[in-house]
N, C-alpha and C positions, 0 to 999 in steps of 0.2 A: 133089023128092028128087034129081032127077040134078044140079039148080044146086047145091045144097048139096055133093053128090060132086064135081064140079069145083072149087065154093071149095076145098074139102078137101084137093086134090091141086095146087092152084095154090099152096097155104098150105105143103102139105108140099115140093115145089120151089123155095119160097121160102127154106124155111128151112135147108136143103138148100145151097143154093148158099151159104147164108151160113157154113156151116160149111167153113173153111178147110184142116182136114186130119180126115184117116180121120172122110168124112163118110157112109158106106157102114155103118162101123161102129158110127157112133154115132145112126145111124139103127136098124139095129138093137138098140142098146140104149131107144132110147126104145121101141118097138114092145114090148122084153120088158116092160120095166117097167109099158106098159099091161095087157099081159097078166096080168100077176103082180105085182099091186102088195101082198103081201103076202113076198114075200121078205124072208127073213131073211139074204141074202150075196149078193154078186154073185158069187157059183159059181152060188146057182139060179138068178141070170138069164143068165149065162152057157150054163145047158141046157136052157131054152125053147127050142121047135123058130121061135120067128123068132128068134132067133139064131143066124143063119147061120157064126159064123164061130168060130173058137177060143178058149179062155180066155183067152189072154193078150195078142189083141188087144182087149179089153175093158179092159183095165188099157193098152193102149199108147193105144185113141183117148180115154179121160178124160184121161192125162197131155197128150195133143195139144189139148185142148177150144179151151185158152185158150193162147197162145205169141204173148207181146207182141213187137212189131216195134222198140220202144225201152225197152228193158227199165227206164230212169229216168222213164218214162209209164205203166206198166202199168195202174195202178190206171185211170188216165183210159181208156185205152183199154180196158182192160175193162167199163167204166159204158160208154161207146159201144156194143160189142159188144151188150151187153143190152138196150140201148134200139133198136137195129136191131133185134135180137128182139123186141121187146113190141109194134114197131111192123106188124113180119109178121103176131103174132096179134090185130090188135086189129081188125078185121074178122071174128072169128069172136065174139067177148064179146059178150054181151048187153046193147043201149045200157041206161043207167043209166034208170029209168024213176019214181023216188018221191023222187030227187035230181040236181042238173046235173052232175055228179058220179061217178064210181065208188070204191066204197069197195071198201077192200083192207080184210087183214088180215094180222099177221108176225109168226111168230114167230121168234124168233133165239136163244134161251131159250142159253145154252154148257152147260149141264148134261150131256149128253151126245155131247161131240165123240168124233169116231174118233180115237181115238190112235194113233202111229204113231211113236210116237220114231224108229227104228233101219229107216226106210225108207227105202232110197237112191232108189227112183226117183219119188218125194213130193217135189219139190224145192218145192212151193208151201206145203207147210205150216209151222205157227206154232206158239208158243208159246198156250194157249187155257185156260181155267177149267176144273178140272177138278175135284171135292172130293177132297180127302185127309185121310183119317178120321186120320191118324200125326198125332198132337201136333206140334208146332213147322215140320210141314211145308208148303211153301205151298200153294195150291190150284190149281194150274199143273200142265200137261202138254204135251207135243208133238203135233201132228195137227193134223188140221180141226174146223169147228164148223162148223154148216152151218144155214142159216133158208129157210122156208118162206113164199111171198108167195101170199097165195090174193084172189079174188076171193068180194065177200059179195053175191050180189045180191038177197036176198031179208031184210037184214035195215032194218027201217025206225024203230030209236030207235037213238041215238047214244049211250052212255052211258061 
């Protein structure tokens, strides 16, 4: 138990240091989110008691998450960013054990993006699929679309 507590805390320092701005804060919020992973707004993760800090630096360390250094790279250096991360948790994932292999699974589904037309401090979001029930309108909106990458380790047909 205490090896494991150490990974734990060496893992979370890792990831920690890789966060380049309001990494205090955005530690905090992953800590709420485990907590309360049934939030319906980030107001209520915002008033989890491990969220130490105020509402509105919740909304200043996401806009901080990601702030590309060449902003005609971003995209690339955002895929960098992430793979420094996956490479911090991938010591804790369970080796693949019924394939050489780890099988993921993703969904990216646009169905339900956060919309956000008319928000000035969203500088990152896009034009995304959104249905629109109005005849001749098109299926488009402003905001984010957001997908989920999970690890399956216990499923053994590929179908």
């Amino acid at each position: 138990m205490y090896e494991f507590k150490e990974q734990f805390k060496a893992i979370r320092q890792a990831l920690y240091d890789n966060f380049l701005l309001r990494a205090d804060a955005l530690f905090n919020l992953l800590d709420s989110l485990s907590g309360r992973q049934r939030a319906q707004s980030i107001v209520e993760l915002s008033l989890e008691s491990l969220y130490e800090r105020q509402y509105s630096s919740l909304y200043d360390a996401v806009d901080c998450f990601f702030t590309a250094k060449k902003p005609d790279e971003a995209a690339k250096e955002r895929q960098e960013k992430a793979l420094e991360r996956i490479k911090i948790l991938l010591p804790i994932l369970p080796k693949p054990s019924r394939h050489p292999f780890w099988l993921t699974g993703i969904d990216a589904t646009p169905a339900l993006p956060a919309l956000r037309p008319y928000a000035r401090t969203l500088s990152d979001r896009g034009v995304t699929y959104h249905p629109n029930p109005v005849p001749g309108n098109k299926p488009i909106g402003v905001g984010h679309s957001y997908s989920v990458l999970a690890l399956l380790p216990g499923v053994t047909k590929i179908t």
